[in-house]
BALOBA-1460 file (C-alpha; in Angstrom, 3 decimals):
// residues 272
<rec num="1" residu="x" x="-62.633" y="-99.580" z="-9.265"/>
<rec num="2" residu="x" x="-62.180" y="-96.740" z="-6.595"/>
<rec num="3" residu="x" x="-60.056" y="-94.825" z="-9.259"/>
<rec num="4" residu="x" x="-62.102" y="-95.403" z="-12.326"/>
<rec num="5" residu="x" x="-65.175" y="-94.001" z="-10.453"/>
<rec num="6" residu="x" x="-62.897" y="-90.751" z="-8.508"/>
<rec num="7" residu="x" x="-61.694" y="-90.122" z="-12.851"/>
<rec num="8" residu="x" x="-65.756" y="-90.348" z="-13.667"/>
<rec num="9" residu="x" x="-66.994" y="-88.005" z="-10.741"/>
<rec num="10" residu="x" x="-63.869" y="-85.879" z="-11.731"/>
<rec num="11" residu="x" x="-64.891" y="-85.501" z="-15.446"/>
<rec num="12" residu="x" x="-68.380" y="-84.899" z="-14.274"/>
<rec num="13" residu="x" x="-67.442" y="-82.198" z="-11.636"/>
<rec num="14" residu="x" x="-65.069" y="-80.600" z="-14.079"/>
<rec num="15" residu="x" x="-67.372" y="-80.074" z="-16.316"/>
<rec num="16" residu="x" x="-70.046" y="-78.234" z="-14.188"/>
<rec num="17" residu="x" x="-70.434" y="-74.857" z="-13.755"/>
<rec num="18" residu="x" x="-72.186" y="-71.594" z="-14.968"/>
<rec num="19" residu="x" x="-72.482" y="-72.883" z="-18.326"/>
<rec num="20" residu="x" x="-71.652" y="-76.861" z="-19.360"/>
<rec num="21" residu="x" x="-67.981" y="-76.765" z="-20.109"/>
<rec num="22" residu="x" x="-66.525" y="-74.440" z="-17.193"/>
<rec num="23" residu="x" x="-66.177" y="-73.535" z="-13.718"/>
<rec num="24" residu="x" x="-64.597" y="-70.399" z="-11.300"/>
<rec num="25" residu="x" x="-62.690" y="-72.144" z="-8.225"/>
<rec num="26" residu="x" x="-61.803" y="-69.936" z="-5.414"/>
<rec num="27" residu="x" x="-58.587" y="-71.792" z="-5.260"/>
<rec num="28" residu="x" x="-56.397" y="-72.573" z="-2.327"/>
<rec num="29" residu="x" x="-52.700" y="-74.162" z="-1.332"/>
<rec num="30" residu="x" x="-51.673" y="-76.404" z="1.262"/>
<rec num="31" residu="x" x="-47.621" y="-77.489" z="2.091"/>
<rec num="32" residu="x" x="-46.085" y="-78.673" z="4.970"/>
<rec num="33" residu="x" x="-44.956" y="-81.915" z="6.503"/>
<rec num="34" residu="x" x="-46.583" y="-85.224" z="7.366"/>
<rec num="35" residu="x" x="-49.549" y="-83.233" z="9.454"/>
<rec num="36" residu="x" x="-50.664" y="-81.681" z="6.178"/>
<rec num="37" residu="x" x="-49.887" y="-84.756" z="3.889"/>
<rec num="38" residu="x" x="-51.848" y="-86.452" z="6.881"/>
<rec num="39" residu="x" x="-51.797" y="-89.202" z="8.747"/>
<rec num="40" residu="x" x="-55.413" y="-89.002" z="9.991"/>
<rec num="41" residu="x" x="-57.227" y="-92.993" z="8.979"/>
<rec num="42" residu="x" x="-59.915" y="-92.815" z="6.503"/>
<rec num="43" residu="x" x="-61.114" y="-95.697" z="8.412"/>
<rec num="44" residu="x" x="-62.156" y="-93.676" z="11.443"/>
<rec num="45" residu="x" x="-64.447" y="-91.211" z="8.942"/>
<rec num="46" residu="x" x="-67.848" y="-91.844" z="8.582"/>
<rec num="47" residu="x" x="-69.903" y="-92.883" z="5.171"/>
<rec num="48" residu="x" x="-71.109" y="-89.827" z="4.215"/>
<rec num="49" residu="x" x="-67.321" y="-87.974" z="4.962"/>
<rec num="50" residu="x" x="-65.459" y="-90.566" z="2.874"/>
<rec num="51" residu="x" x="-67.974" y="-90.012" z="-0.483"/>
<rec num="52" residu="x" x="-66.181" y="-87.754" z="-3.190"/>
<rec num="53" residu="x" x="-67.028" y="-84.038" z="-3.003"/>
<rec num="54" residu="x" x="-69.495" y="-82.822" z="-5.681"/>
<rec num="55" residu="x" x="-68.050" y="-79.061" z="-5.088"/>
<rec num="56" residu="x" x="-64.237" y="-79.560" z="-4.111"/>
<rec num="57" residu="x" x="-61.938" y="-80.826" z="-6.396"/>
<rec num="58" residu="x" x="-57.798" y="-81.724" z="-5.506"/>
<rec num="59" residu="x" x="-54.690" y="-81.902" z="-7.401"/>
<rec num="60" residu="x" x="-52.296" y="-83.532" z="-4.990"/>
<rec num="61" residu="x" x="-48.619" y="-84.179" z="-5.545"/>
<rec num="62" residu="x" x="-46.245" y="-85.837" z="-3.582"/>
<rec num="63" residu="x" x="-43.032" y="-87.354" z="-5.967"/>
<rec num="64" residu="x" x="-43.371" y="-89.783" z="-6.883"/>
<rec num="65" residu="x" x="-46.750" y="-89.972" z="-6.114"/>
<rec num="66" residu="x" x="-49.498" y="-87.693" z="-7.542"/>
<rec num="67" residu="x" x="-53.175" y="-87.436" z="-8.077"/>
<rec num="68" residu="x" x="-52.850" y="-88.172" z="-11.895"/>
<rec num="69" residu="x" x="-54.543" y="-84.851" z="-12.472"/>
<rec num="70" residu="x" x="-57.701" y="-83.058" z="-10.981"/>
<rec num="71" residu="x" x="-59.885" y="-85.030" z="-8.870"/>
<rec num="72" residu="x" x="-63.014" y="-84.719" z="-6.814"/>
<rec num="73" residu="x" x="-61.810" y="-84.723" z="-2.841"/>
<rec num="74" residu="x" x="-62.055" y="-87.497" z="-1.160"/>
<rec num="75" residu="x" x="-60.306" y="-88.706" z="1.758"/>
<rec num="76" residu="x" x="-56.679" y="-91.054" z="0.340"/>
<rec num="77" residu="x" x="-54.717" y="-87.888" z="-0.815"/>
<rec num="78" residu="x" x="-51.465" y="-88.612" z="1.578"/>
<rec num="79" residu="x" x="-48.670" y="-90.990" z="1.272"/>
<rec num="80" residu="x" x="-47.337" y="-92.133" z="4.821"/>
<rec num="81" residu="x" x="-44.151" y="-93.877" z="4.793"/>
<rec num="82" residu="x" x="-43.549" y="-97.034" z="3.004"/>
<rec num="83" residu="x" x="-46.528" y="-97.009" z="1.599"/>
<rec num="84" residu="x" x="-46.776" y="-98.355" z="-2.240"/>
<rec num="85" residu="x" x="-50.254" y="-98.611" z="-3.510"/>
<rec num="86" residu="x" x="-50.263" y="-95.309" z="-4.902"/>
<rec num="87" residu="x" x="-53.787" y="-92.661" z="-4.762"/>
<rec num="88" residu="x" x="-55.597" y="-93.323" z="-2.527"/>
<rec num="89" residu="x" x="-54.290" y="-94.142" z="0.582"/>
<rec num="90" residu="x" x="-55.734" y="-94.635" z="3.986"/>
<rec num="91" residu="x" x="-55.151" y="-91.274" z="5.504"/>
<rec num="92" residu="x" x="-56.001" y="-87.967" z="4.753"/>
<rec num="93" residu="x" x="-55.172" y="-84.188" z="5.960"/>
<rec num="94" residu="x" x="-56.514" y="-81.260" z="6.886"/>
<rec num="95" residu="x" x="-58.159" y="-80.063" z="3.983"/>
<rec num="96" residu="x" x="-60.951" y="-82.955" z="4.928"/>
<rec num="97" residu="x" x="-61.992" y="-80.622" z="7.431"/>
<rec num="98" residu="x" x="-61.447" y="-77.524" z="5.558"/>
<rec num="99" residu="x" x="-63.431" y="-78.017" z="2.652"/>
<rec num="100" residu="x" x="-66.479" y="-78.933" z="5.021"/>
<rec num="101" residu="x" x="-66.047" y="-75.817" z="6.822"/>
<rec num="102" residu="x" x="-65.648" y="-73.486" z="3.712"/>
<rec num="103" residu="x" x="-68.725" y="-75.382" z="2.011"/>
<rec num="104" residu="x" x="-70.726" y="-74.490" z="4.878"/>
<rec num="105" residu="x" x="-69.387" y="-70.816" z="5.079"/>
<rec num="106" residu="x" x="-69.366" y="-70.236" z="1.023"/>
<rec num="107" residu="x" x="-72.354" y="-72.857" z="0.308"/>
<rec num="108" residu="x" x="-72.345" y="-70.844" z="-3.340"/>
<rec num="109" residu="x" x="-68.700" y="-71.657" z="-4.470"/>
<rec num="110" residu="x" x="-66.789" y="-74.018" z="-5.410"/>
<rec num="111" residu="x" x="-63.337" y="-75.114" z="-4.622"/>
<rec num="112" residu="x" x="-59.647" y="-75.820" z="-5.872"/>
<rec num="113" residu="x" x="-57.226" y="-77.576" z="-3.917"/>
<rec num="114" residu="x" x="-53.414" y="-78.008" z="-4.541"/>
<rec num="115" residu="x" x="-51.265" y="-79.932" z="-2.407"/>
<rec num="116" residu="x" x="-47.988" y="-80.490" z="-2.219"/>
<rec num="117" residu="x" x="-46.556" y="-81.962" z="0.982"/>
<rec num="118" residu="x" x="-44.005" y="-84.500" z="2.366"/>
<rec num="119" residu="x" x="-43.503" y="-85.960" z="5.824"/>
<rec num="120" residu="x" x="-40.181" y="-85.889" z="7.948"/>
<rec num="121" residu="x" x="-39.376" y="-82.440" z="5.467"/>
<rec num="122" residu="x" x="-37.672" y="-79.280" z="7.145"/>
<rec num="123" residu="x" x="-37.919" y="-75.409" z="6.472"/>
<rec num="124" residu="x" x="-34.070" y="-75.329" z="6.839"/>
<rec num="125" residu="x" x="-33.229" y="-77.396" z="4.035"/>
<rec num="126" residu="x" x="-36.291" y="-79.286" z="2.387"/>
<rec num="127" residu="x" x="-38.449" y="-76.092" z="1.995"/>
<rec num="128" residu="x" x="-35.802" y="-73.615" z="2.027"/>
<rec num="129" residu="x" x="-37.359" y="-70.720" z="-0.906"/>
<rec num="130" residu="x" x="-33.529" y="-69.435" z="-2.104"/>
<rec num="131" residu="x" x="-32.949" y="-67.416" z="-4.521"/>
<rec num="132" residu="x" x="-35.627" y="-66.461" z="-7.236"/>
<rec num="133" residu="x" x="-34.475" y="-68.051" z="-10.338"/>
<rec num="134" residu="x" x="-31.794" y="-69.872" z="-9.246"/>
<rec num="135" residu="x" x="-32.886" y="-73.721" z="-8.543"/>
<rec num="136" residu="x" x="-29.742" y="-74.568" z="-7.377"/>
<rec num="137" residu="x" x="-30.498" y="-72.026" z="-3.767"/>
<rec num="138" residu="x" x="-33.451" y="-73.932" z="-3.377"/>
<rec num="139" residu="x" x="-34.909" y="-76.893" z="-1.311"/>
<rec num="140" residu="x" x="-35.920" y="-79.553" z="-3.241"/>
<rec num="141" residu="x" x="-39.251" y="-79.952" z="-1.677"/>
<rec num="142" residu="x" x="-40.040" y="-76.095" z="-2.604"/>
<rec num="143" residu="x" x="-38.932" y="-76.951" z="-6.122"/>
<rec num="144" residu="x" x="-41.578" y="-79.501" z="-6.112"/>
<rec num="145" residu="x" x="-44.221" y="-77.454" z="-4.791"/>
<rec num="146" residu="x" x="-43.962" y="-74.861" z="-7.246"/>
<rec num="147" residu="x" x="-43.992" y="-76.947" z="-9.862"/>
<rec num="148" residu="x" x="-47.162" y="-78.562" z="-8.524"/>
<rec num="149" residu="x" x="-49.143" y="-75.319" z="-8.502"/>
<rec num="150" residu="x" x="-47.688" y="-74.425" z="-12.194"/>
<rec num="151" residu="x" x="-48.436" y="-77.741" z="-13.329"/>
<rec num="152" residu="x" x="-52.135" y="-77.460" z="-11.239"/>
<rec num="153" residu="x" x="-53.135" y="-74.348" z="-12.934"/>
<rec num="154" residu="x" x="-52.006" y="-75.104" z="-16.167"/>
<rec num="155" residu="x" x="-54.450" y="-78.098" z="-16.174"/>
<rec num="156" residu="x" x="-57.200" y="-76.526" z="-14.483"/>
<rec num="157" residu="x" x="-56.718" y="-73.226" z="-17.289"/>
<rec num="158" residu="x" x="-56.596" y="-75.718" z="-19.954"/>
<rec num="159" residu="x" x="-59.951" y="-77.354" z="-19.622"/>
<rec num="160" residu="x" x="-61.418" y="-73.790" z="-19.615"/>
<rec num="161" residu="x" x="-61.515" y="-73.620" z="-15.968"/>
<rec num="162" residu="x" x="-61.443" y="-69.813" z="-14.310"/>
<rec num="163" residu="x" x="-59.864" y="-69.580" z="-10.437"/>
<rec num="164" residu="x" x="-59.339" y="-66.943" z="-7.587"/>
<rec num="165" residu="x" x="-56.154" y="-67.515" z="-5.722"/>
<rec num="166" residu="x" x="-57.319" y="-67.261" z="-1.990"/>
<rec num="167" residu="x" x="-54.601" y="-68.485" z="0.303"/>
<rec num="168" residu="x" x="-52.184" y="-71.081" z="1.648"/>
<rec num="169" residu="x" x="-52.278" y="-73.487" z="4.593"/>
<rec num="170" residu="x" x="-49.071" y="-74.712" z="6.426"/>
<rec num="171" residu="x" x="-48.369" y="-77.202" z="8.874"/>
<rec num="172" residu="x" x="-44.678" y="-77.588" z="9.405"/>
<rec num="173" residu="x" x="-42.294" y="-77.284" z="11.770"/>
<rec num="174" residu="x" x="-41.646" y="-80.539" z="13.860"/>
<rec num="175" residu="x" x="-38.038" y="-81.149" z="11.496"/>
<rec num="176" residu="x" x="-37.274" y="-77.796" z="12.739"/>
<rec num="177" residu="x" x="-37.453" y="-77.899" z="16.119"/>
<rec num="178" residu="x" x="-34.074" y="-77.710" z="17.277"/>
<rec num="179" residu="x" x="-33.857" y="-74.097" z="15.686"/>
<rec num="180" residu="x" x="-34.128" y="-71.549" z="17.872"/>
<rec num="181" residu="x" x="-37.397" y="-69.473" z="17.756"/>
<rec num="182" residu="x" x="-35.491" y="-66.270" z="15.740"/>
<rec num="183" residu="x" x="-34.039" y="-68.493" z="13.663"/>
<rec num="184" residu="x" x="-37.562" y="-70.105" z="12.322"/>
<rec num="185" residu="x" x="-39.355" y="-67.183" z="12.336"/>
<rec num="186" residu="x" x="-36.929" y="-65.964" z="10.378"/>
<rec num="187" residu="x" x="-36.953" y="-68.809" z="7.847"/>
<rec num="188" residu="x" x="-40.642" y="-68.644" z="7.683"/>
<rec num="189" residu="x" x="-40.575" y="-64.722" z="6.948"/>
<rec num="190" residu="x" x="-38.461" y="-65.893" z="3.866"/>
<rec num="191" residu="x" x="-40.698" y="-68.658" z="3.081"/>
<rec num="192" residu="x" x="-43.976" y="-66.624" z="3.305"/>
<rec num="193" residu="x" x="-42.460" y="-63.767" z="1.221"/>
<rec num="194" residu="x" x="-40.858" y="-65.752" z="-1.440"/>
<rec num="195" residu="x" x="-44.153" y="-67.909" z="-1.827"/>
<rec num="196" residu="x" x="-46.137" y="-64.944" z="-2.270"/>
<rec num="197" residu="x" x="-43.589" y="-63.859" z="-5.217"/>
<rec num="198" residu="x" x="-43.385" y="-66.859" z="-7.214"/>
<rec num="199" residu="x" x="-47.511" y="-67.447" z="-7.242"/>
<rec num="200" residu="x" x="-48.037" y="-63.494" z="-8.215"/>
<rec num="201" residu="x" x="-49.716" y="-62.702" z="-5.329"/>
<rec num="202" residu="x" x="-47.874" y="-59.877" z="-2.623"/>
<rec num="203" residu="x" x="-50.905" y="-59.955" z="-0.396"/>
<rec num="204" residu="x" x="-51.836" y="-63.775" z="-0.332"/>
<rec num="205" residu="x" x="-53.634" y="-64.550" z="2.969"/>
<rec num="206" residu="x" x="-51.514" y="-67.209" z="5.067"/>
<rec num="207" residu="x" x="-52.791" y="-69.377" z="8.239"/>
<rec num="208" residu="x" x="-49.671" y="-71.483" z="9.764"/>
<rec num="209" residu="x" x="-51.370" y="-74.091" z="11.748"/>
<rec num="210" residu="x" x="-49.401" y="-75.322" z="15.214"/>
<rec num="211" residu="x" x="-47.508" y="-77.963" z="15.581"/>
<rec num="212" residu="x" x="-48.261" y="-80.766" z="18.410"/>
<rec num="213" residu="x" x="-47.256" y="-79.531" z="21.612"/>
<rec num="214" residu="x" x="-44.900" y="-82.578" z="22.976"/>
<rec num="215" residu="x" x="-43.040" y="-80.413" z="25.573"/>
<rec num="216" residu="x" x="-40.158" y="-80.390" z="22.637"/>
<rec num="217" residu="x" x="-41.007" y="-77.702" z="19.897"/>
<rec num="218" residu="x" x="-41.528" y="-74.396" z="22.025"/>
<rec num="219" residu="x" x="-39.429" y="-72.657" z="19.452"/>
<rec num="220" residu="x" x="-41.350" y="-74.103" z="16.629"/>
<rec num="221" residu="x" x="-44.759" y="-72.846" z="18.157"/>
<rec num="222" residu="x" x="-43.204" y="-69.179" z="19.317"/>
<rec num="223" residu="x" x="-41.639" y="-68.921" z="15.894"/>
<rec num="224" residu="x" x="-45.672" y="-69.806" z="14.277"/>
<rec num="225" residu="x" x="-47.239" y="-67.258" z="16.386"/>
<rec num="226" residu="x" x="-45.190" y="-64.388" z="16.231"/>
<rec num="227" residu="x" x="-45.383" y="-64.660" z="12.442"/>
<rec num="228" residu="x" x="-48.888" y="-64.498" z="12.270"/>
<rec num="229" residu="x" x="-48.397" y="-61.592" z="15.043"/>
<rec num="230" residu="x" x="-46.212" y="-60.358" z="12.767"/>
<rec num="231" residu="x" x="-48.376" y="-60.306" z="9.359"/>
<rec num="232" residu="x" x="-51.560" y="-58.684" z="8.970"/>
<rec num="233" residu="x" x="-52.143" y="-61.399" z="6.016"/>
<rec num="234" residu="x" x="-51.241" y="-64.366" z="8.102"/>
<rec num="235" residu="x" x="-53.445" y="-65.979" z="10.934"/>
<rec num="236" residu="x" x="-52.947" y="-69.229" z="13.745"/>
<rec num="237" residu="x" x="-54.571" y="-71.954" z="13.632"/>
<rec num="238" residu="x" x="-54.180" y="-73.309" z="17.468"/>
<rec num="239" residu="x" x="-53.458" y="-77.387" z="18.144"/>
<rec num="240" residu="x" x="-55.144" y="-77.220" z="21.603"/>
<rec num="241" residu="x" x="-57.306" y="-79.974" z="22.154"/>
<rec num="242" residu="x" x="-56.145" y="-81.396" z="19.701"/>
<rec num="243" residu="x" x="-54.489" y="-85.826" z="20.493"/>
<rec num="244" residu="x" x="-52.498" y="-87.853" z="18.270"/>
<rec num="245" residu="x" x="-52.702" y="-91.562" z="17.028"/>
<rec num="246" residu="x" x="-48.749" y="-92.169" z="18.259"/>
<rec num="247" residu="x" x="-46.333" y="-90.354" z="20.870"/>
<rec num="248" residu="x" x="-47.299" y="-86.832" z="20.593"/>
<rec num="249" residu="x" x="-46.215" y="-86.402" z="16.745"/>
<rec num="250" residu="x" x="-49.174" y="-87.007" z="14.282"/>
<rec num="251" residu="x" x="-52.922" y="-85.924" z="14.623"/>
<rec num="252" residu="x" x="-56.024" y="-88.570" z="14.608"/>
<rec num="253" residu="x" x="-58.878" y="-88.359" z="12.339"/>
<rec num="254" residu="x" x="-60.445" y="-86.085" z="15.087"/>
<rec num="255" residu="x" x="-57.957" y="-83.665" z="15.416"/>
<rec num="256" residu="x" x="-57.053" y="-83.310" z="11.644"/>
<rec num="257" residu="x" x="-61.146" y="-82.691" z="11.025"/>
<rec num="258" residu="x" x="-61.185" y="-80.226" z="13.976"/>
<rec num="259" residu="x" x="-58.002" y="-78.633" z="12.391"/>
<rec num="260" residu="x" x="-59.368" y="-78.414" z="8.821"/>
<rec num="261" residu="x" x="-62.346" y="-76.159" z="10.234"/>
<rec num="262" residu="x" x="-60.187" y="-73.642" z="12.628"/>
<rec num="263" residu="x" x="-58.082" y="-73.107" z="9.172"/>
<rec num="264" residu="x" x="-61.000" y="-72.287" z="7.332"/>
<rec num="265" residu="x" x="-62.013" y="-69.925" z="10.408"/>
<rec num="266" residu="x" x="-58.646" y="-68.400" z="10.336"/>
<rec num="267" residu="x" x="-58.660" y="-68.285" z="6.224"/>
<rec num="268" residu="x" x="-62.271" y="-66.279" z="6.607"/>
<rec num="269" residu="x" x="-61.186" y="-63.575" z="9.203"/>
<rec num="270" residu="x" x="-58.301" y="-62.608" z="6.853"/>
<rec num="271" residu="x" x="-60.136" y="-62.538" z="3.917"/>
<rec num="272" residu="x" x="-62.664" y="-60.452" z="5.857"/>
């Protein structure tokens, strides 16, 4: 039942816009690990944050699991391990938190989210951008994800949809932490730049969002900053304040809603 009404509200949403068949999304990407896949509980939302967005709509991929196309957000877009029901789960991510934050900011748009994100992945291996062209140099989580944008945009095009690429949101970096802080920031420079080719966009805004500070992944964290230090294009998003559910790995519902809104924050100065 859940999914027949998400496909309804999803034809319905799709279809609204400046005229009755189409829509402009200011249109935004999310990859990481399991902290933007999500492991925040749906159950700890209230009511009115579970309902389906009327504004936002998600096209979420995670092989083998997907979103079976464009849907309106709601929370259920993350997989956590062994889990087999399919879309929608009982966790969410970040972009809970973001789109509220955004809608309140840009109360006149609408939104486009595309997420492609898998827990316990690295930037070493997993995520690791190689060569242009040559799939063989490349990790096969960053295969994935830029498939899931192609495959995103060619849908959203398709139905006569319009968008505005406006950034990307990461949160990665606990796989990683036995790198040494040169090392990552060096991978991420790679990352960021390669991203930016293969979606067409040299000067897409970036916010890398910190990982949980366990005493563990100083590297990780120097690595995240210095980037964004480094970038005019690229902002923090901090994890003070922020607790987890389990041993100082994987955000609660709290801290992934108060993380969704300091990305937005961090998305806004940029684009500023």
């Amino acid at each position: 039942m859940r999914k027949t009404l998400l496909r309804i509200a999803a034809i319905a949403l799709l279809t609204m816009g400046t005229n009755s068949w189409s829509a402009e999304y200011d249109l935004y990407l999310f990859a990481g690990q399991s902290n933007m896949d999500g492991r925040g509980k749906a159950v700890n939302l209230s009511k009115s944050q579970r309902r389906p967005s009327d504004k936002t709509i998600i096209f979420y991929r995670n092989p083998p699991h997907a979103s079976d196309g464009w849907q309106p957000l709601a929370p259920g877009f993350s997989i956590p391990p062994r889990h087999k029901t399919g879309i929608p789960s009982p966790t969410f991510g970040p972009e809970m938190g973001f789109a509220s934050a955004m809608g309140k900011a840009q109360p006149e748009r609408r939104f486009a989210f595309v997420k492609g994100s898998k827990g316990g992945t690295s930037l070493r291996k997993d995520w690791q951008p190689g060569v242009k062209g040559d799939l063989k140099s490349q990790g096969r989580i960053y295969r994935n994800f830029v498939e899931t944008v192609k495959l995103a945009l060619s849908a959203l095009t398709k139905d006569g949809h319009t968008y505005k690429l406006r950034g990307l949101l990461w949160h990665q970096g606990e796989s990683d932490s036995k790198a040494s802080a040169e090392l990552h920031q060096k991978r991420l420079v790679a990352f960021v730049a390669r991203v930016r080719e293969d979606v067409g966009a040299p000067n897409l805004p970036i916010v890398v969002g910190e990982v949980f500070d366990n005493g563990k992944r100083d590297s990780v964290r120097t690595a995240l900053r210095k980037l964004s230090e480094s970038d005019p294009a690229c902002g923090l998003v901090s994890s003070d304040g922020t607790t987890t559910w389990d041993p100082g790995t994987h955000f609660d519902a709290k801290s992934q809603l108060l993380l969704g809104r300091r990305y937005a924050d961090a998305m806004l100065k940029i684009a500023r």
